[in-house]
N, C-alpha and C positions, 0 to 999 in steps of 0.2 A: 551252296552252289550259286555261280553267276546265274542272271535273268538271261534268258535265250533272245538277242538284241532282233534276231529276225523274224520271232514270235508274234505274231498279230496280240494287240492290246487287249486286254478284255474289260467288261465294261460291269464295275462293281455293283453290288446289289445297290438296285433304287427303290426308295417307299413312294409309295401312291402318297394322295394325301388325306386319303383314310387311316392308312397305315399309322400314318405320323400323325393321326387323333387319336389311334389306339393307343400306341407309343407313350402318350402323355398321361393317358387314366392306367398306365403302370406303374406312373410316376407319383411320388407322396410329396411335393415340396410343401414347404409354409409357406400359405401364401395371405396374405390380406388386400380385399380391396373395399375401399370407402368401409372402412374398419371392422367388415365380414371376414370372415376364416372362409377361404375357397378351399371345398372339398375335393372338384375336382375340374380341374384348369381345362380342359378340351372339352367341360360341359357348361360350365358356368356363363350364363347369359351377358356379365358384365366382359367379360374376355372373350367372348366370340370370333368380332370382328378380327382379333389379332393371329386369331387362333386359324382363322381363314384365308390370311394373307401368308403366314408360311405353308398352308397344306398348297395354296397354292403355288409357293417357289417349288414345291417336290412332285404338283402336275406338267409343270410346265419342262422339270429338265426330260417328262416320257416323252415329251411331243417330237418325233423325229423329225418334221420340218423346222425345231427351231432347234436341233443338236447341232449344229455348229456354231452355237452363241451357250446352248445350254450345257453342253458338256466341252469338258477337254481331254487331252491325254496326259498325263503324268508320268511323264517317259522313265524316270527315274525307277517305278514302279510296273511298267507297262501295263498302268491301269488306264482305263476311261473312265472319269470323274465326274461327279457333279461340278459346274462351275464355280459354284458357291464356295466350293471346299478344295480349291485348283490353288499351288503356288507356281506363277506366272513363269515361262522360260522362254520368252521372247515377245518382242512389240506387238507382235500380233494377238497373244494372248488379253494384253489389256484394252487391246479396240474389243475384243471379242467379249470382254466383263465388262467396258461402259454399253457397248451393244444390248448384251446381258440383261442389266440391270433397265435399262432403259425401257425395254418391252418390260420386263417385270412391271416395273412403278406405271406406265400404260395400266395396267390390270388392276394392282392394287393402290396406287399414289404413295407408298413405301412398303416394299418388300422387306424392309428389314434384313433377310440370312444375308447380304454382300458383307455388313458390318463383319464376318466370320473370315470371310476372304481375304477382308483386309488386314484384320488382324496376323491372320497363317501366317501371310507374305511378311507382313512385319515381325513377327517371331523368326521366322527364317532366316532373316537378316541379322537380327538382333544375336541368335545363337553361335552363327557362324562368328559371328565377331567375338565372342566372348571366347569360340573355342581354338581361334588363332591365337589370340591374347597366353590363353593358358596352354596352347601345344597340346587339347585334350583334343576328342571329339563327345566327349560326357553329352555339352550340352546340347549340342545338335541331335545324336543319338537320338536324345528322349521329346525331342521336337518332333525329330523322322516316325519316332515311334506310335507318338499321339495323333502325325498326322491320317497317319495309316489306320487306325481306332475311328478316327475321325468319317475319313473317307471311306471305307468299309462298312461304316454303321449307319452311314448318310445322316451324322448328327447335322442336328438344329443349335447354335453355338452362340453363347449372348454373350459379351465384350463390358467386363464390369471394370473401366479403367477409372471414371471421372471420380474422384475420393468424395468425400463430404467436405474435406479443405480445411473448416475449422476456422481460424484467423488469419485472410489471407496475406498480411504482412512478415507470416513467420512459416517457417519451415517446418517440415510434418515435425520433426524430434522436440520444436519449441512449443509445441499447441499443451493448452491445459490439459485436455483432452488427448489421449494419443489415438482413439479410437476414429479421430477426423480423417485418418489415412489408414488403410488398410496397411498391416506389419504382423509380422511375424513375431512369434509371444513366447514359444519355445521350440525345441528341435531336437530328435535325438536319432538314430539307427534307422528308423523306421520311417521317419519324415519329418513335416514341420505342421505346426498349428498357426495357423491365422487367426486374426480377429481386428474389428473397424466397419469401414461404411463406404459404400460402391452408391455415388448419390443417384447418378443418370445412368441405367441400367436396361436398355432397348429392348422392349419384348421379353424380358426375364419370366416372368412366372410359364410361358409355354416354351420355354429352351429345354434342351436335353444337356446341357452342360455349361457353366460360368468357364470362362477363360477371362481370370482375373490379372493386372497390369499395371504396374505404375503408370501416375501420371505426368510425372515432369521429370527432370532434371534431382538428381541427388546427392548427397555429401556425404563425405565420408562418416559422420555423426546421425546419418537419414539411411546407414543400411540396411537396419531391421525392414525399412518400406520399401526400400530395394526386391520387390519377390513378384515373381509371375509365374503361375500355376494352373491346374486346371481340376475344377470340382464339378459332381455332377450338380444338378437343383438343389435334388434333395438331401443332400449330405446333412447330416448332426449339425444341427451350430447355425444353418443357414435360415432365415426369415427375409421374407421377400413381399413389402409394404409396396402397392402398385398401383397405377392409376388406372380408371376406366380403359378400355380400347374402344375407340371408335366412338361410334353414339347409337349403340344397340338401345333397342326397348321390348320390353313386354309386350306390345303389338303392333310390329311392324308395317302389317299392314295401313295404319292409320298413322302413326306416330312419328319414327323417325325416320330419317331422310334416306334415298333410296342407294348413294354410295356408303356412307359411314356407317349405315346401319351392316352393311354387308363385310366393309375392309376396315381398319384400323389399326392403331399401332397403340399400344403403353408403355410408359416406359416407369421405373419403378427404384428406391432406393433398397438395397440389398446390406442387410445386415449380418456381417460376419461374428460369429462369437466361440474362440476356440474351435475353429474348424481342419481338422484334420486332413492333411494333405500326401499322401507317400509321395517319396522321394522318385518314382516315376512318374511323376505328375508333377513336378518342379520341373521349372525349366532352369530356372536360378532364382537364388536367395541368398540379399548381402554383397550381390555384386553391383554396387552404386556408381562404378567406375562406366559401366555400359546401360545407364537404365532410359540414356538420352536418345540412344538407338533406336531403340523402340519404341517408345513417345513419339520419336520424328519419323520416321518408316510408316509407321503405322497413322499416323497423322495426313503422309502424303497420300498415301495409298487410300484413306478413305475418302477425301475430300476428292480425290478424281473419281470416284463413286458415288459422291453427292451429286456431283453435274450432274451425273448419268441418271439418279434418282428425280431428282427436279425437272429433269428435260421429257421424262415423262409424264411427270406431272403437268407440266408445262404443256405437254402433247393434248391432256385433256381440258384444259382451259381453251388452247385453240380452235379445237372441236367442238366445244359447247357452245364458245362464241360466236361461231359461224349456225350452229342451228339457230343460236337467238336471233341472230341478223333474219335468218328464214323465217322464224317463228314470227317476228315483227312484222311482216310485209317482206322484207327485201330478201329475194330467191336470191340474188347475185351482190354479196356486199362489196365484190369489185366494180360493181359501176357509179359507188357513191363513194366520194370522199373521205365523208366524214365517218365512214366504218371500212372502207380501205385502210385509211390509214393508220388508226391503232391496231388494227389485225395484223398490218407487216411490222408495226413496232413490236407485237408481242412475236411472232414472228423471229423475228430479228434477234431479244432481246435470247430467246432459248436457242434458238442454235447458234447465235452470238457463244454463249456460255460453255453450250456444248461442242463447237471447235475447238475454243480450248482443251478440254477433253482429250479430243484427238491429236491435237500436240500433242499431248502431254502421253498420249499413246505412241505415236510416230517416232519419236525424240527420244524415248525410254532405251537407260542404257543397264548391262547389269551390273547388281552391284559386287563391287569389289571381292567382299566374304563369299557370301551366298550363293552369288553368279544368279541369282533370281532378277526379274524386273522390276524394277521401280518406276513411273512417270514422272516425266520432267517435273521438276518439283515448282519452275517457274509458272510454267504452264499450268501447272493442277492448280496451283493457290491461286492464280489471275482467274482461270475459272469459278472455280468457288466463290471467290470474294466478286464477282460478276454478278452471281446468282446471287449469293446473300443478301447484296444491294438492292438487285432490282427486282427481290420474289414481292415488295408491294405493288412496284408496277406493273407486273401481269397481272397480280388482281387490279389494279386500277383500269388496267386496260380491257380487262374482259367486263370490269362492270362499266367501261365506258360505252362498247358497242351492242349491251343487250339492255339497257334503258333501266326506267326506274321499278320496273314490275316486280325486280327482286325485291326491295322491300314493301310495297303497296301489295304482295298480293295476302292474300288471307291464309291461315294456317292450312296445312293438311284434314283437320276434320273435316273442315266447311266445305268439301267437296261432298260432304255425306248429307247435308242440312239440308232438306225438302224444299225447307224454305227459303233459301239462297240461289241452292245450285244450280238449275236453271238458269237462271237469272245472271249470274255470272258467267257463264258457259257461253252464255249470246252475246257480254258484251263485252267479254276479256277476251275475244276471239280476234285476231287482226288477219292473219293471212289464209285468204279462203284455200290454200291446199294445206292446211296448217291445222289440225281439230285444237280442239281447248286443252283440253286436256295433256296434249302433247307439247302445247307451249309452256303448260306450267311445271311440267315437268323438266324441260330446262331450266326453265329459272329457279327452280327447288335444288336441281344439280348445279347449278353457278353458286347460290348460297351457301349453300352444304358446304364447298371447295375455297369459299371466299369472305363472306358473310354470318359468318356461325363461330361457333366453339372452335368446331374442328378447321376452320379457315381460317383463323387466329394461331391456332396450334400448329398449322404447317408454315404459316411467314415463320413463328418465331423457332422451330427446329431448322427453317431454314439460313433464318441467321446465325442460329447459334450451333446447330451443329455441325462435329468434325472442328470447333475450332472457332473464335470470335473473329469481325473482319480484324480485329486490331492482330491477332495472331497469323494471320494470311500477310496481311500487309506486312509483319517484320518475316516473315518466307523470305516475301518477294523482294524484299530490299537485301536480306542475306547471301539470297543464291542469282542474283541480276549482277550479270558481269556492266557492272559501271564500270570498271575500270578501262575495259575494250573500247568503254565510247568515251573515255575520257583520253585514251592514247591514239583512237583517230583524228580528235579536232587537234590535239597536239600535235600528229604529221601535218597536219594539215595547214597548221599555223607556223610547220619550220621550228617547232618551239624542242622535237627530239620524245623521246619520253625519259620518266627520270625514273629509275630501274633502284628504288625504294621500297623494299618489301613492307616498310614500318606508315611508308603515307598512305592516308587511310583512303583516300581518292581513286586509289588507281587498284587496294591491294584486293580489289572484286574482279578478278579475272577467270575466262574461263575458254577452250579450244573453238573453236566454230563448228558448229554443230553435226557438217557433212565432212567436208574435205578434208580437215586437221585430223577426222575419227574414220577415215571411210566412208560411203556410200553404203557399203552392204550392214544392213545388219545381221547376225547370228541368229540360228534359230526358226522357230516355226514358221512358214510364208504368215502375209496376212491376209485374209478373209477378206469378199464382198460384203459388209453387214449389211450394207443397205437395204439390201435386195432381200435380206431374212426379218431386217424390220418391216420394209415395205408391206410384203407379206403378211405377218402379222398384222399391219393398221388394218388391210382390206379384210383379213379372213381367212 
């Protein structure tokens, strides 16, 4: 029977994010980290932090002041969804995910679940297209199917695309090794067997499922690596080698720093060996002709989720640096220059990145297959490659307005030493509404985020993930209609244009973004976000 279209939506079961620590000591995967066997992923002190930043993507979608950013409707379904696990059906959807994620990364500096969302939407894409090509609907079916597992179950969903790669001069089928790429090893009735290496694997060890992916472009000689599937953690076959999350310790109270100890992210190299797949759990396998689809789909789709990740981040560097201005003497760093003005460059420099963003929201058109959203893909990669550049200068600039304390002040013990602590307390104190205490506690969070392990760890995820800038930059120069500016200076110069589909100059053309396509777009209206983030900064 049809869905009843004038049915009020219903709004699928959500786990707390207790639930979703119960959830995971269900779970048996193999896991290692700093070359220990984790017994058990939602207990283990080295995984905490990470462990804490998805329970809370699954508090945050209860909070009904922030469901208009945290849930949506899945009309197809007439479900109300986690956002996390939403494929987008109109522009308004993707202001509503960089919105999303945005307060997210506010809380934890990476949420991690969005990488799930972006994936959906790019399998979405990707099936449709495969099942025009074949006249089937096979592979969407089993897409629609696992969506529905997915969103029902309020999986936690980790994106094992990045291969091991092996010799990057040669193509997975040329590698000594064929284990450098994830492929398919046999196949019969029943399903397929994988086996290889998923290098950059986000948050793996506390997922509830691998939703595995090629990663590039494929030949017809590379269609064994042609496969995208979906297995739980703990399936037969799977070992999952990880790095620390965060910078938990044995006693926090003393030890480690008072963000990373709490939130954190790992990410991990995931070892496939003969891992058995049913054929409801294949999306395709072998089909090398479409495997570009999804590479690029899902490439755009995330990278307009980095903004939104970063801009959070970015949220809390702004914040920090404004208490250090306070903490230093100056209650008002708008009345001094010289911390007015790297404040509105950093400022600047994040919602610089994150307008982008919202192009790339506003502009989204759907795609052809699918009829799902994609963001302008100009827009998403000029974002990204924004942020990627400039994630040292907001650290530069936040350690420019809160002075040299971040590295001169003294460890976290020596706040316990009898014989210190006084003594510093009196004269590491600068602004009398300011206690000591309270100043070093910024400067401990400015280091933490900037100056540390994990401050190192966030520039270089943010240059390099979702994609290197050199991979943004060939985006942008593929999908910039040069050509439209090359056939206005030509009217302009009486020169004509010369209607060449073969010269390369001109052959980047593309409609004007309103009027050639309409003013309306289709689809859901969009949203105030501001006004639900706002909210959230205040409380």
């Amino acid at each position: 029977m049809g869905m009843n279209i004038d049915a009020a939506p219903e709004r699928v079961a959500l786990m707390t994010g207790d639930a979703y620590r119960e959830s995971l000591r269900r779970l048996k995967p193999r896991v290692f980290v700093d070359g220990r066997r984790i017994e058990s992923v939602a207990d283990a002190p080295e995984l905490v932090p990470g462990v804490n930043a998805l329970a809370y993507t699954y508090d945050f979608a209860l909070k009904e002041e922030l469901a208009p950013i945290a849930l949506a409707t899945q009309t197809s379904r007439g479900r109300i969804v986690p956002r996390m696990l939403h494929v987008n059906e109109a522009a308004g959807d993707l202001l509503n995910k960089l919105e999303a994620v945005r307060v997210l990364c506010q809380e934890t500096g990476c949420a991690q679940r969005y990488l799930a969302h972006d994936a959906l939407n790019g399998l979405a894409q990707a099936t449709a297209a495969i099942d025009d090509a074949s006249g089937t609907r096979e592979a969407g079916d089993r897409f629609r199917a696992y969506l529905a597992h997915a969103q029902d179950n309020d999986l936690a969903i980790g994106i094992a695309m990045t291969d091991a790669k092996g010799d990057r001069t040669k193509k997975p089928h040329e590698q000594a090794n064929l284990d450098a790429y994830v492929h398919v090893v046999r196949r019969d009735g029943k399903g397929v067997w994988i086996s290889g290496a998923k290098a950059i694997v986000t948050g793996a060890p506390y997922m509830h499922e691998l939703l595995v992916m090629p990663s590039r472009n494929m030949g017809p000689q590379d269609a064994a690596f042609a496969v995208c599937c979906a297995v739980p953690v703990d399936a037969a076959g799977i070992t999952i080698v990880s790095r620390v999350a965060g910078r938990p310790s044995d006693e926090p109270e003393h030890g480690a720093p008072l963000f990373s100890r709490r939130y954190g992210q790992s990410t991990a190299v995931v070892l496939f060996e003969e891992v058995f797949v049913p054929w409801e759990r294949v999306f395709y396998a072998g089909d090398w002709k479409h495997s570009h689809i999804l590479t690029y789909s899902y490439a755009t789709h995330h990278r307009h989720s980095c903004i939104a990740a970063r801009a959070g981040f970015g949220d809390l560097l702004i914040g920090a640096g404004a208490l250090m201005c306070e903490a230093n003497g100056f209650d008002d760093p708008g009345k001094v220059s010289s911390l007015r003005e790297p404040m509105v460059e950093l400022i600047k420099i994040v919602e610089g990145f994150y307008a982008c963003g919202v192009a790339a929201s506003v502009y989204a058109q759907p795609d052809e297959h699918s009829k799902t959203f994609m963001p302008e893909p100009v827009y998403a990669n000029i974002g990204k490659l924004l942020m990627s550049t400039q994630i040292y200068d907001m650290h530069r600039l936040a350690h420019e307005v809160s002075g040299g304390l971040i590295v001169a002040l003294p460890g976290p013990d020596e706040d316990h030493n009898p014989e210190t602590a006084a003594k510093l307390s009196d004269v590491l104190r600068a602004s009398p509404i300011v206690p000591y205490d309270k100043r070093i506690e910024a400067a401990r969070f400015i280091e933490d985020l900037t100056a540390s392990y994990q401050g190192g760890w966030y520039s270089l995820i943010s240059l390099h993930g979702g994609g290197s800038p050199a991979a943004m930059k060939q985006e942008i120069w593929r999908n910039y209609p040069v050509g439209n500016k090359v056939q206005l200076v030509e009217r302009l110069l009486e020169r004509g244009v010369m209607h060449d589909p073969d010269r390369p100059i001109t052959a980047n053309t593309q409609p004007g973004k309103c009027c050639d396509s309409g003013c309306g777009a289709p689809g859901q209206g969009i949203m105030q976000p501001m006004t639900v983030r706002r909210t959230r900064e205040t409380g």
